[in-house]
MARKOL-108928 format. One record per residue (C-alpha): residue number from 1; x, y, z. Coordinates in Angstrom, 3 decimals, padded with zeros to 6 digits. Layout:
! residues N
<site NUM, <X, Y, Z>>
...
! end
This chain:
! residues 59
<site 1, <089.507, 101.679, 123.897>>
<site 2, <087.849, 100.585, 121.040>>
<site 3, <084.972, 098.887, 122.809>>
<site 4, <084.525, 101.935, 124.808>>
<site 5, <083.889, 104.506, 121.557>>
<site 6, <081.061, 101.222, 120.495>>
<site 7, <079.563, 101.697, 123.511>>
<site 8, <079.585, 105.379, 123.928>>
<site 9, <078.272, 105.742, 120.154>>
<site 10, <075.570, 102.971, 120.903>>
<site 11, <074.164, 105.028, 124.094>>
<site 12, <074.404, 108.183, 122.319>>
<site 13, <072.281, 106.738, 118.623>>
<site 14, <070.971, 103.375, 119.679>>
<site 15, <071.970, 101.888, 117.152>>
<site 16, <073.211, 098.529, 117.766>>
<site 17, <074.729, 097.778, 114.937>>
<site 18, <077.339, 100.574, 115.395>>
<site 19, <078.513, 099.145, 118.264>>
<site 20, <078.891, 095.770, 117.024>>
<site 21, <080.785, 096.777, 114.282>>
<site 22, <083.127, 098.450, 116.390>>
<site 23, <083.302, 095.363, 118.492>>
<site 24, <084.491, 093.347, 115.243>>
<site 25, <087.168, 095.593, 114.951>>
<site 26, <088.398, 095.483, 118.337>>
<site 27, <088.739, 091.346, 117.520>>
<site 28, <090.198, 091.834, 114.893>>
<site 29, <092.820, 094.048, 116.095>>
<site 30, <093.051, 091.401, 119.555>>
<site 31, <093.785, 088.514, 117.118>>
<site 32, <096.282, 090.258, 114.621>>
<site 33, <097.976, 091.641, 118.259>>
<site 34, <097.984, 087.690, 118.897>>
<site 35, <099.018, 086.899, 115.729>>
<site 36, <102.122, 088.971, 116.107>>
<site 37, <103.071, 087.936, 119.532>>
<site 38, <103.101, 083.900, 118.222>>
<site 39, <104.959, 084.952, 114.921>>
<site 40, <107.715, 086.968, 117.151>>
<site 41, <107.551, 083.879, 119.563>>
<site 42, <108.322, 081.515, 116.414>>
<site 43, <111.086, 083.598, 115.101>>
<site 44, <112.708, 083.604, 118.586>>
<site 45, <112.855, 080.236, 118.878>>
<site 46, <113.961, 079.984, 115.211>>
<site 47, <117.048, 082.446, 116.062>>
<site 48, <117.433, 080.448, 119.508>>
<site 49, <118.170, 077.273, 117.173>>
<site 50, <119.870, 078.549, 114.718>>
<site 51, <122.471, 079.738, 117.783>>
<site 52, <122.232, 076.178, 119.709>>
<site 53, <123.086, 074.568, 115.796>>
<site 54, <126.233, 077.062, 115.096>>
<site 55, <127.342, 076.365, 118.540>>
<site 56, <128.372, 072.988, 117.754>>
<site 57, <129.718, 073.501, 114.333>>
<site 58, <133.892, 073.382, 114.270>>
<site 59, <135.129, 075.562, 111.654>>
! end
């Protein structure tokens, strides 16, 4: 979405600079989105552990 406002604001001033400043932002956003996915991905697996451990535990 992002990279479509750059480009549409780039056509309608010229000015490149807009639109590569918009571009940063979308790759920033892409990499904090990616950022997210691994951190839920780690905490998953944490949770998935911390199951498998209690599992085996005899009260």
């Amino acid at each position: 979405m992002i990279k479509k406002i750059a480009w549409e604001a780039f056509k309608n001033t010229g000015d490149i600079n807009m639109y590569l400043e918009l571009k940063q932002i979308e790759d920033i956003e892409e990499k904090l989105d990616n950022n997210t996915l691994q951190q839920e991905k780690l905490i998953n697996q944490e949770e998935i552990t911390d199951i498998s451990n209690n599992k085996y535990t005899t009260n």
